[in-house]
C-alpha positions as CSV (number, residue, x, y, z in Angstrom):
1,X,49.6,-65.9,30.1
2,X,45.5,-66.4,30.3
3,X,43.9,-64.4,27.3
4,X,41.6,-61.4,28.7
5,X,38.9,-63.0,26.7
6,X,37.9,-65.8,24.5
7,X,35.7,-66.2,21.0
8,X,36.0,-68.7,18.2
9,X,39.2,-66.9,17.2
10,X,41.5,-66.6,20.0
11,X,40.4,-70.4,20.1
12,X,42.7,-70.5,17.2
13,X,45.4,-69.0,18.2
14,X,47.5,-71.8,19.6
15,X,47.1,-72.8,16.1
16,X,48.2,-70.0,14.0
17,X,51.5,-69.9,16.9
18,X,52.6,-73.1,15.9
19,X,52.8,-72.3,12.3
20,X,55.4,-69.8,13.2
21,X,58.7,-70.6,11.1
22,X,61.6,-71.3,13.3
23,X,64.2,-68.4,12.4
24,X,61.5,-66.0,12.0
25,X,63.0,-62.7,11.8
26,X,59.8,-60.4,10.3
27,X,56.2,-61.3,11.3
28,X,53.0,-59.6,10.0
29,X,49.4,-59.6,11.7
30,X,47.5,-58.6,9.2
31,X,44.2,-57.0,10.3
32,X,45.2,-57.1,13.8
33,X,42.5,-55.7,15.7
34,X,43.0,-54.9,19.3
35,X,46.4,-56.7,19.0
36,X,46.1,-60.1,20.9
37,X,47.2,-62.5,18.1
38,X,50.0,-59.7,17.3
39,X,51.5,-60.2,21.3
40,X,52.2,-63.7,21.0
41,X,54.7,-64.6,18.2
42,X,56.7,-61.9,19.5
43,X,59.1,-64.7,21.5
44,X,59.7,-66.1,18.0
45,X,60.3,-63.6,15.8
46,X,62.8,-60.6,15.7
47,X,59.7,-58.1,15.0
48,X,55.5,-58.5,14.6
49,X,54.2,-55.7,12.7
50,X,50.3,-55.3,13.7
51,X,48.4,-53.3,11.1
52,X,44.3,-52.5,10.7
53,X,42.6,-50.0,9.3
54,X,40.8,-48.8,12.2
55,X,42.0,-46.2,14.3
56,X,40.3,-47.2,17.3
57,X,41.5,-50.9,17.1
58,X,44.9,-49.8,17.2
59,X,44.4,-47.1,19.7
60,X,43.3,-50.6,21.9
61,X,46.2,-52.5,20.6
62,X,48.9,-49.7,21.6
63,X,47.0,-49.0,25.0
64,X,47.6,-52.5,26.1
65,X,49.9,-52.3,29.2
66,X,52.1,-55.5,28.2
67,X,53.2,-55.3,24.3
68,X,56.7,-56.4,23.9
69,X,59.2,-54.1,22.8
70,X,59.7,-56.3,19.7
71,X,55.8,-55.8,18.2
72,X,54.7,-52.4,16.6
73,X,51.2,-51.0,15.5
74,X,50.5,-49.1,12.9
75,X,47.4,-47.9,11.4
76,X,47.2,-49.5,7.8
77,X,45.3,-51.6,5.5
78,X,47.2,-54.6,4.2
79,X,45.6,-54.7,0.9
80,X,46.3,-51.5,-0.5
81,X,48.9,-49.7,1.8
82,X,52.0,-49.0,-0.3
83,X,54.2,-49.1,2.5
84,X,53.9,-52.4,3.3
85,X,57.2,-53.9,1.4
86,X,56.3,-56.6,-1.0
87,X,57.8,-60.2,0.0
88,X,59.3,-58.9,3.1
89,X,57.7,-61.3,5.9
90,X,59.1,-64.2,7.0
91,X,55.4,-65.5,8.9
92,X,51.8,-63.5,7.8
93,X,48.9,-64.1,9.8
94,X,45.6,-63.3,8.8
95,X,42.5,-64.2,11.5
96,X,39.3,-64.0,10.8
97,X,39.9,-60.7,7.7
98,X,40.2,-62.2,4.7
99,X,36.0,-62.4,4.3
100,X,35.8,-58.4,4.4
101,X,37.1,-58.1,1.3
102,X,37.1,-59.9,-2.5
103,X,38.9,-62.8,-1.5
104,X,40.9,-63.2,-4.5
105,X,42.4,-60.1,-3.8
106,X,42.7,-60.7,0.4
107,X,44.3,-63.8,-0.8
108,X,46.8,-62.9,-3.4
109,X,47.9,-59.6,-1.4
110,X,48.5,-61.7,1.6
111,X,51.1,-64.0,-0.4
112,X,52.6,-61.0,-2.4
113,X,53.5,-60.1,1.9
114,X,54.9,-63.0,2.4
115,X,58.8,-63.7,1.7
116,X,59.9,-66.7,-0.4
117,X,60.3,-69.6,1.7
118,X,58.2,-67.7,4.5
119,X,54.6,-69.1,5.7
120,X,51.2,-67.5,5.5
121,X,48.4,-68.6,8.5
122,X,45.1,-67.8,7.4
123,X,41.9,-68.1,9.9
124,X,38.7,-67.9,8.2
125,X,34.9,-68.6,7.9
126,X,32.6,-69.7,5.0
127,X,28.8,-70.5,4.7
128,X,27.3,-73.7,5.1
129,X,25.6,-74.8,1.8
130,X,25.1,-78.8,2.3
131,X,23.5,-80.9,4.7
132,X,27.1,-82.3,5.3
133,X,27.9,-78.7,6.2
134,X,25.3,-78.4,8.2
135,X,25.9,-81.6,9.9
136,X,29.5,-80.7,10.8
137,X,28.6,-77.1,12.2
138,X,25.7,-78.9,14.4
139,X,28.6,-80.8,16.4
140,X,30.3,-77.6,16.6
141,X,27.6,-76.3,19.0
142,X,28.2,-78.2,21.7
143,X,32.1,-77.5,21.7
144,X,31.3,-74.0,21.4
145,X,29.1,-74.4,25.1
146,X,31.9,-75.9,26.8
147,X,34.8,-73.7,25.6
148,X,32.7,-70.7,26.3
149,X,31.5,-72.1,29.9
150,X,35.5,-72.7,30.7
151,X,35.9,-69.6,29.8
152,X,33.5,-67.0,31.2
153,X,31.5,-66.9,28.2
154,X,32.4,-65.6,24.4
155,X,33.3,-62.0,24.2
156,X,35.0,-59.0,21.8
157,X,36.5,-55.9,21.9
158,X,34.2,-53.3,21.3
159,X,33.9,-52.3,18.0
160,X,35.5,-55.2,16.3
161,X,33.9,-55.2,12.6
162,X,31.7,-58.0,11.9
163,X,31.1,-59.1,8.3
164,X,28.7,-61.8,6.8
165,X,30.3,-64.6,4.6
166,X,29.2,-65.9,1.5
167,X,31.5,-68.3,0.1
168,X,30.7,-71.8,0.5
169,X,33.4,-74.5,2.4
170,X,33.7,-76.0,-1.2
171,X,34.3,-72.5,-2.3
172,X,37.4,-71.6,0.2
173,X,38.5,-74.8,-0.1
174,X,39.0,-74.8,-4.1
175,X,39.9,-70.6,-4.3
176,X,42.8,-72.1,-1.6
177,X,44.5,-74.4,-3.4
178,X,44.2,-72.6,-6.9
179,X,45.7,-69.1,-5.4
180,X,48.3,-70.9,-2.6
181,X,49.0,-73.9,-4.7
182,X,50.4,-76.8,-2.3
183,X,48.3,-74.9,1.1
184,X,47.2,-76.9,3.6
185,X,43.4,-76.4,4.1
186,X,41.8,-77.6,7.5
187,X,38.3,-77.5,8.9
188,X,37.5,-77.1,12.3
189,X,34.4,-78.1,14.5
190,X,34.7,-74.3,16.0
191,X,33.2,-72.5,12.2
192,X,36.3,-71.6,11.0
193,X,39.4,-72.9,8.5
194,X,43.2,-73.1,9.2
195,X,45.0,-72.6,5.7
196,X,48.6,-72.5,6.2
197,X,51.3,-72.0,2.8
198,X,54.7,-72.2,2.3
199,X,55.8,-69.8,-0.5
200,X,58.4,-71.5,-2.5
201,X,61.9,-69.8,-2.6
202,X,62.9,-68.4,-5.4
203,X,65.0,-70.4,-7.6
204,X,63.6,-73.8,-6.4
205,X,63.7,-75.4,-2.9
């Protein structure tokens, strides 16, 4: 199915999908927005919970005319929402959210989600500080032009929240690794970082 639009983060999509644990039962969109990313694991996991704390971005996400019977919405904020069961996920995805908040705490909440020997899929952003930064977001432009030429240009739902980030690539890549020991940390050309952890089951492996 051809996404009704594209931006930097539905470009990273396919990759948060293929992070999806085989036998996933419970999946969690955290931040979810108008719902996109929440539509698509749903052939893979028993249930997709979608949560964000706007109303209007869940109004959107319910109002879409094709979400499986499998994937719920609720209005909710996945750091401080009490209802949200502690280690009860088998897959949590996180695009392109955890920079609106302290990220220690985005982080750590995120895991706390996620069930032993389930997976956690963050997509995020950080702030160029070096000329090596620099240098690698430069051959990101030209990318960025063909991907949005192929698809009609870059585009978002109205009233998607934008944030500014502050923490450097050395930053995100250290604050990873000490709060999801063992996560794997990639950089892509498109601005952004794939982290993707396996919480350890409890009682060893």
């Amino acid at each position: 199915m051809t996404d009704p639009y594209w931006n930097h983060n539905v470009h990273h999509h396919p990759a948060v999908l293929a992070a999806v644990p085989d036998g996933c039962r419970t999946a969690l969109d955290a931040g979810c927005g108008d719902g996109l990313l929440t539509r698509k694991p749903a052939a893979r996991s028993t249930t997709v919970t979608g949560v964000d704390r706007s109303p209007e971005m869940i109004r959107l996400a319910r109002a879409h005319r094709h979400v499986p019977g499998n994937v719920v919405y609720r209005k909710a904020d996945y750091l401080t929402d009490e209802s949200l069961p502690e280690a009860a996920y088998d897959f949590v995805s996180a695009v392109a959210v955890v920079h609106h908040a302290p990220f220690e705490q985005a982080v750590t909440r995120l895991a706390w989600l996620t069930a032993p020997g389930g997976r956690l899929t963050i997509v995020g952003m950080a702030a160029n500080r070096t000329l090596l930064d620099w240098l690698i977001s430069a051959c990101g432009v030209p990318v960025s032009l063909l991907y949005a030429h192929r698809h009609g240009g870059k585009h978002s739902p109205a009233g998607m929240p934008m944030e500014d980030v502050h923490m450097s690539w050395t930053e995100i890549r250290r604050a990873l690794r000490r709060f999801l020991p063992g996560c794997d940390v990639r950089r892509t050309l498109l601005w952004r970082y794939v982290a993707v952890w396996d919480k350890p089951r409890e009682g060893g492996p």
